[in-house]
DRENMILO-409147 format. One line per field, with one value per residue (C-alpha): residue number from 1; residue in three letters; x, y, z. Coordinates in steps of 0.5 Angstrom, whole numbers, m for minus. Example, Ala and Ser with C-alpha at 12.3 -4.5 7.8 and 13.67 -1.06 7.14 Angstrom:
BEGIN
i <- c(1	2)
aa <- c(ALA	SER)
X <- c(25	27)
Y <- c(m9	m2)
Z <- c(16	14)
END
This chain:
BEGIN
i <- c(1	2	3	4	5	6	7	8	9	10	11	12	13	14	15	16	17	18	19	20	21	22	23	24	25	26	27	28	29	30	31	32	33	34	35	36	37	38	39	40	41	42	43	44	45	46	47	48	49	50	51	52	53	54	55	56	57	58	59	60	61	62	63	64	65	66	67	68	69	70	71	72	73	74	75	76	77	78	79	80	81	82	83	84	85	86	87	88	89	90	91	92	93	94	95	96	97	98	99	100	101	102	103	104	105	106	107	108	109	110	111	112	113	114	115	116	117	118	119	120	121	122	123	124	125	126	127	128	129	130	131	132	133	134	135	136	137	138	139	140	141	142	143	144	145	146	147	148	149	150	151	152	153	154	155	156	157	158	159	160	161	162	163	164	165	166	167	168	169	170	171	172	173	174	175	176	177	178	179	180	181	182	183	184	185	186	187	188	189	190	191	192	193	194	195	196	197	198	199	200	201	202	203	204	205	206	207	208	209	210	211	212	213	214	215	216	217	218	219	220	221	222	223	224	225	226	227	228	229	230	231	232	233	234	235	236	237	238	239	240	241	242	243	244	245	246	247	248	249	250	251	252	253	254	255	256	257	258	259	260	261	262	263	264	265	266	267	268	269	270	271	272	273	274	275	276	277	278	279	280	281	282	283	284	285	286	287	288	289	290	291	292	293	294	295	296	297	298	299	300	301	302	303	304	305	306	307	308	309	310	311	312	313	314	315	316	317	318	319	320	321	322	323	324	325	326	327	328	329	330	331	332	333	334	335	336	337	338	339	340	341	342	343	344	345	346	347	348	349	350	351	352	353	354	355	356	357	358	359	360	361	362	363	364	365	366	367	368	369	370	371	372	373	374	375	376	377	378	379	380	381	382	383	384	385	386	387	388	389	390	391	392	393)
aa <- c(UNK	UNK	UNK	UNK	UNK	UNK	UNK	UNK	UNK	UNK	UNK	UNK	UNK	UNK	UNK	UNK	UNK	UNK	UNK	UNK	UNK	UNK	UNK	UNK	UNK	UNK	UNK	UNK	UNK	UNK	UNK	UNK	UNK	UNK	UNK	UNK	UNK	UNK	UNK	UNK	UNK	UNK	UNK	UNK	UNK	UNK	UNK	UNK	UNK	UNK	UNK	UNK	UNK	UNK	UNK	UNK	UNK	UNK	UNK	UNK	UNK	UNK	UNK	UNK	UNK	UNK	UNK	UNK	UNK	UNK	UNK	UNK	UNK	UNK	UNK	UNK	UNK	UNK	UNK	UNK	UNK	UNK	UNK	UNK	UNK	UNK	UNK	UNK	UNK	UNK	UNK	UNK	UNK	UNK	UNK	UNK	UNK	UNK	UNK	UNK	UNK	UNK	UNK	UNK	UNK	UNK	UNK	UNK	UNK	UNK	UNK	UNK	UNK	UNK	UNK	UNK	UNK	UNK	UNK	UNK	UNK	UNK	UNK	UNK	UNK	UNK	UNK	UNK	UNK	UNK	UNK	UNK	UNK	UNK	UNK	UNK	UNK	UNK	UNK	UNK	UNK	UNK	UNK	UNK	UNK	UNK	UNK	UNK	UNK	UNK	UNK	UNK	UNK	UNK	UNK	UNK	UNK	UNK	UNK	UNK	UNK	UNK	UNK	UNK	UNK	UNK	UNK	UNK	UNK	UNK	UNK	UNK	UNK	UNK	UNK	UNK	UNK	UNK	UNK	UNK	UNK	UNK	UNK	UNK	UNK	UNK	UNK	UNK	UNK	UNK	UNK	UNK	UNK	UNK	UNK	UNK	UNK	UNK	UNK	UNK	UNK	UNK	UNK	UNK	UNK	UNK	UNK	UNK	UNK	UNK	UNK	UNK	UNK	UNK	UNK	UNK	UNK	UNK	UNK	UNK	UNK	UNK	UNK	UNK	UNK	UNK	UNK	UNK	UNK	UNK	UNK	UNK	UNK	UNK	UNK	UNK	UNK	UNK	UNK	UNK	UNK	UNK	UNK	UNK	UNK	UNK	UNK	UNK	UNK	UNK	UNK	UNK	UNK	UNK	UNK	UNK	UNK	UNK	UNK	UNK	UNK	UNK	UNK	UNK	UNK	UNK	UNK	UNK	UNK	UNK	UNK	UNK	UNK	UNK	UNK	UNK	UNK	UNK	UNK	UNK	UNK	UNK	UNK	UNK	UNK	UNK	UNK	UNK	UNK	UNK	UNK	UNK	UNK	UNK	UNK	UNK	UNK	UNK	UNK	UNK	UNK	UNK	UNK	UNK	UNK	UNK	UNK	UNK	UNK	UNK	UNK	UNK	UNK	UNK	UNK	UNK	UNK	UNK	UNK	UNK	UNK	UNK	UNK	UNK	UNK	UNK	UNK	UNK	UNK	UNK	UNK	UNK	UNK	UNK	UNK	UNK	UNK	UNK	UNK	UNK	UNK	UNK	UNK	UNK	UNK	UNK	UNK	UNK	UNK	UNK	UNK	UNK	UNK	UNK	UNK	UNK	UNK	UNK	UNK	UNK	UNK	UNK	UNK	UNK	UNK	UNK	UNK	UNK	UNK	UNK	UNK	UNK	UNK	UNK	UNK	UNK	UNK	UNK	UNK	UNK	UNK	UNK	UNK	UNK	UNK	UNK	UNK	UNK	UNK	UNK	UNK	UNK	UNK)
X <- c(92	91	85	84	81	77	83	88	83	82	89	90	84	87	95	90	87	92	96	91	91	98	100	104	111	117	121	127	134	132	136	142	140	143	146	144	143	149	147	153	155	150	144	142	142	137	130	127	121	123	118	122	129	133	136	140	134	129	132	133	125	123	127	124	118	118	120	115	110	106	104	99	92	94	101	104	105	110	113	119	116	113	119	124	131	135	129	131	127	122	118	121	117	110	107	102	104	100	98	93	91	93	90	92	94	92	99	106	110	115	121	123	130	132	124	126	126	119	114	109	107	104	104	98	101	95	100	105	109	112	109	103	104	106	98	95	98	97	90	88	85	88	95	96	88	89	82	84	90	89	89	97	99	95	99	106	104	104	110	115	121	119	120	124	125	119	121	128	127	122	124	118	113	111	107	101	100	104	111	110	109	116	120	118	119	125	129	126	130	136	134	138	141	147	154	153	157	153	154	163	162	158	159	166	170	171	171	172	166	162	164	162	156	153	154	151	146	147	147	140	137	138	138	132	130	126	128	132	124	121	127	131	139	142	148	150	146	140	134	131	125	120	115	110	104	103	98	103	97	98	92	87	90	89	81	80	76	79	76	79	81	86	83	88	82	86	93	94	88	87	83	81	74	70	69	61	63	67	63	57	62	68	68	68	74	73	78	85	84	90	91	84	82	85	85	78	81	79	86	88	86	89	96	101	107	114	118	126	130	136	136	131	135	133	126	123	117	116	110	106	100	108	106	112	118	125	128	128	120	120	124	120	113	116	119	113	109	106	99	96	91	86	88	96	101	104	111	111	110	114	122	124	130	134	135	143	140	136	141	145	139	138	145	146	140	144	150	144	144	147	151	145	147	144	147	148	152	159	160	154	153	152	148	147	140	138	145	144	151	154	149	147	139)
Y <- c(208	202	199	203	210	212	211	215	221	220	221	227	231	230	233	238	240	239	243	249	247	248	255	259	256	261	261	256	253	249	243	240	235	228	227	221	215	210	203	197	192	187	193	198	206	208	211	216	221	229	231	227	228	225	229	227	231	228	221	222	225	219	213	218	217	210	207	212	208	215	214	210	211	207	209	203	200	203	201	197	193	189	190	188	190	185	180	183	188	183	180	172	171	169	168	174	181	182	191	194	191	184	184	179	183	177	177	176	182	183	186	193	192	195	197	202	198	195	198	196	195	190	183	185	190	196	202	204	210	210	216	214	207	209	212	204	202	208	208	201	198	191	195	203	204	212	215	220	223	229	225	223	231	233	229	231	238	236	233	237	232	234	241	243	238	237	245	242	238	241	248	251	246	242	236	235	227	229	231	224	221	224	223	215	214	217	213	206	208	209	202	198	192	188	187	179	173	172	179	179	172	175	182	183	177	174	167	164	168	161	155	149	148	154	154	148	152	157	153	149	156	158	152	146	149	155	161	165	166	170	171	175	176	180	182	188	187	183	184	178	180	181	185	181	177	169	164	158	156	158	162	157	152	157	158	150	149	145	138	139	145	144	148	149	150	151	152	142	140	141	137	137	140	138	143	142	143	149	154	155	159	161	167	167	168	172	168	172	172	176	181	179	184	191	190	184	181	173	172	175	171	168	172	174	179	176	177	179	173	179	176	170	167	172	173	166	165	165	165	171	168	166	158	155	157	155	155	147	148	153	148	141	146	149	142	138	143	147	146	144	149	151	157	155	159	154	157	152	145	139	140	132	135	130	130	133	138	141	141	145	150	152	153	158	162	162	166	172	176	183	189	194	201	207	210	218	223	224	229	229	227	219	218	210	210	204	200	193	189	192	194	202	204)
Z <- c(240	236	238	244	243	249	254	248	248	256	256	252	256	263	260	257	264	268	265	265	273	274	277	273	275	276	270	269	264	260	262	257	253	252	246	245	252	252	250	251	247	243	243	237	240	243	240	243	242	240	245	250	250	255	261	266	271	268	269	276	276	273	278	284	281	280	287	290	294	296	289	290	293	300	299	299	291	287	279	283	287	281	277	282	280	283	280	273	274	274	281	282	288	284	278	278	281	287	287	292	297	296	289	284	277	273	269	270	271	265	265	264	262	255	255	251	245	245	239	243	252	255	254	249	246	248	249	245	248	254	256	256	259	266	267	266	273	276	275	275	281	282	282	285	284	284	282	277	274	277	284	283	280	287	291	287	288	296	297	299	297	289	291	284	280	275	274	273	269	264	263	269	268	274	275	270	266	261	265	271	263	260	267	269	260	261	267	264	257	261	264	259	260	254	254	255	255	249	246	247	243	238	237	241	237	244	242	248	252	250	252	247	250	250	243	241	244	240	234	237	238	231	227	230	236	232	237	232	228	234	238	233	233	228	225	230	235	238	242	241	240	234	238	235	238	237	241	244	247	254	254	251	257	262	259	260	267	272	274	281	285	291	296	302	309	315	315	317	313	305	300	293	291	284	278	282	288	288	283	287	292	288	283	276	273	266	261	259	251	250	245	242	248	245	238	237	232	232	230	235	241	246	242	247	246	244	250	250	252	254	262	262	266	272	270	272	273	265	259	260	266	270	269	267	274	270	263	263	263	257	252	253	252	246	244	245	240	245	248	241	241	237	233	235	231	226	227	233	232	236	235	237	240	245	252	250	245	251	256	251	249	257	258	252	255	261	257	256	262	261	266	267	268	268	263	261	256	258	261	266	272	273	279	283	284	288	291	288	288	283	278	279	277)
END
C-alpha cells in the first residue's frame, strides 16, 4: 500500500498464517456469483475485485459481520455503532467517534454509503482496498482494540452462530484475515446509496423533481460556487467526488493552541483556563496533518480526502475533525475563503455569493439524499438486514 509498506505486508503475513491455521474445512459449493450488484438511478455500475466476487452469502456474512459488537476486545464496539445507518451511515451524535472504552477517535466518522466507489479509504486516504481496510478498526486501539488478527479469527472460530457461513460463503474456507476482509468489503459495496431527487431531474428527465430554488442551487454549485471542481457531476452519473486530497484549512485551525480553554469542573460550575494554566496538566495532543502522515509529502500537509456530498444533509457534523454542525456552516467557510492557511489549495478563494445565493446552494444540497437498498442479482434472495424506516441494509 502507497506510503504505508509495513502494515501491507503485516497484512499479507496474518492471511498467509491464519490460513495455514485453518483445520481443513469439509468440502463445500461454490456459492453463485453475482453478476453484477445492482446500483439505481444517478450511479456508475459497481467495481469490484475478481478475487471478490459478490454473492448473496457473502454480503450477509459481511453485514453479520459488521454489527457484530463481540468483535471487539471488550465485546462492545462494532463497525455500525460509528457508522450509524439511520445517521447515513455516519454517527450524528458527535463530531469524533467514541471506540474503546470511551476513547475519542480524533476524526469524524464518514459514511459508508456508495464506499464502493472510493479509489481510496479513510480521510487520508491510507488504504486502498476494502478488503484490507476493515483490519485498520479492528486492530487500533481507540476503536475495536483486538490485539491481533488472529485473536478476532479465534473468536469467529468460537462462536457458534457463524457455524457455516464463512464456508458458505467461500467454497470451504472458514474464518482467516483474508475471508472477514472479503465479507465486511462485500456488504459495504451493496451499501449503496442514489435514486435522488437530484438524480431524477438529472438523469431521469424528471423536470419537475427540483424546484426553482433547488436549481438555482444547482446552478450555484456548478458555476460561482466552485463545488462542481472537486465535487464532480458527470453526464450519466455522479459521485460528487474526485477522491482527491486538498488542504481547506480545517486542519492547520485545529493545530493552532487555543488561547482559552472552557473546562467544565463540576456539573454547576465551569470556567475559562489560560494556554499557561492548562498545559502543566492536560496532555498533549499530537497535530492532525492529514495526508502528510501516510505519504510525508510536504504538499501533503493538513490535505484531506474530498468527501461525497450524495446524503450530505444526513451526515452532519461535517469537515473531516466534525467541526462545522450544518450546511449553512459549510457554504460561509468555503464562501469566506476557507481558513486562509498556509499551503491552502488555491482552488478555494472567496466566492462573494449573496445571502439568496447561499440559501439556494444549501437547498439543492438537501435534494442529494438518495433510497439506500442492499441490492443483489435477480434471482436471489434479498434479505432486510437491519429494519430502519423504509430503507433495507
Amino acid at each position: 500500500m502507497p506510503g504505508n509498506p509495513c502494515r501491507a505486508l503485516a497484512l499479507a503475513l496474518a492471511a498467509l498464517f491464519a490460513a495455514c491455521s485453518e483445520v481443513p474445512a469439509t468440502p463445500a459449493q461454490a456459492p453463485a456469483e453475482m453478476s453484477a450488484i445492482a446500483v439505481p438511478l444517478g450511479l456508475p455500475p459497481m467495481p469490484y475485485p475478481a478475487g471478490n466476487v459478490p454473492t448473496a452469502e457473502r454480503v450477509e456474512l459481511g453485514r453479520k459481520l459488521f454489527f457484530d459488537r463481540r468483535l471487539s476486545f471488550n465485546g462492545t464496539m462494532s463497525c455500525g455503532m460509528c457508522h450509524v445507518p439511520d445517521h447515513g451511515f455516519t454517527s450524528n451524535e458527535l463530531r469524533m467517534s467514541i471506540g474503546n472504552e470511551g476513547a475519542t477517535v480524533r476524526r469524524n466518522a464518514p459514511t459508508v454509503l456508495n464506499v464502493g466507489y472510493h479509489t481510496s479509504l479513510f480521510h487520508d486516504g491510507r488504504d486502498r482496498e476494502l478488503e484490507t481496510q476493515a483490519w485498520g478498526p479492528f486492530l487500533a486501539n481507540n476503536e475495536m482494540a483486538n490485539p491481533s488478527m488472529g485473536h478476532v479469527i479465534d473468536k469467529l472460530r468460537s462462536l457458534p452462530d457463524y457455524g457455516g457461513m464463512f464456508e458458505r460463503a467461500f467454497g470451504g474456507r472458514g474464518p482467516s484475515a483474508d475471508t472477514v476482509g472479503q465479507a465486511i468489503a462485500s456488504y459495504e459495496r451493496s451499501l449503496v446509496s442514489g435514486n435522488s431527487r437530484f438524480d431524477r431531474f438529472r438523469y431521469g428527465g424528471d423536470a419537475g423533481a427540483l424546484s426553482a430554488q433547488e436549481q438555482r442551487g444547482f446552478a450555484v454549485f456548478s458555476g460561482k460556487g466552485r463545488c462542481a471542481t472537486c465535487h464532480l457531476v458527470g453526464d450519466t452519473s455522479a459521485l460528487f467526488s474526485d477522491f482527491r486530497f486538498y488542504n481547506t484549512g480545517i486542519g492547520w485551525v485545529r493545530g493552532l493552541p487555543p488561547s482559552t480553554v472552557h473546562v467544565q469542573l463540576t456539573p454547576d460550575y465551569s470556567t475559562e483556563l489560560t494556554e499557561k494554566e492548562i498545559l502543566p496538566i492536560s496532555e498533549t495532543v499530537p497535530n492532525d496533518v492529514g495526508r502528510f502522515e501516510i505519504t510525508l509529502d510536504p504538499d501533503d500537509r493538513w490535505a484531506y480526502k474530498t468527501p461525497t456530498l450524495r446524503n450530505v444533509a444526513l451526515t452532519a457534523p461535517y469537515m473531516h475533525d466534525g467541526s462545522l454542525s450544518t450546511l449553512e456552516e459549510v457554504v460561509e467557510f468555503y464562501d469566506k475563503g476557507g481558513a486562509g492557511a498556509p499551503e491552502q489549495s488555491p482552488l478555494i478563494v472567496p466566492l462573494a455569493l449573496s445571502a439568496e445565493e447561499k440559501a439556494d446552494l444549501v437547498s439543492f444540497l438537501k435534494t442529494l439524499n438518495g433510497e439506500h437498498e442492499t441490492h443483489v442479482r435477480e434471482g436471489l434472495q434479498q434479505s432486510s438486514y437491519v429494519s430502519t424506516g423504509s430503507h433495507r441494509y
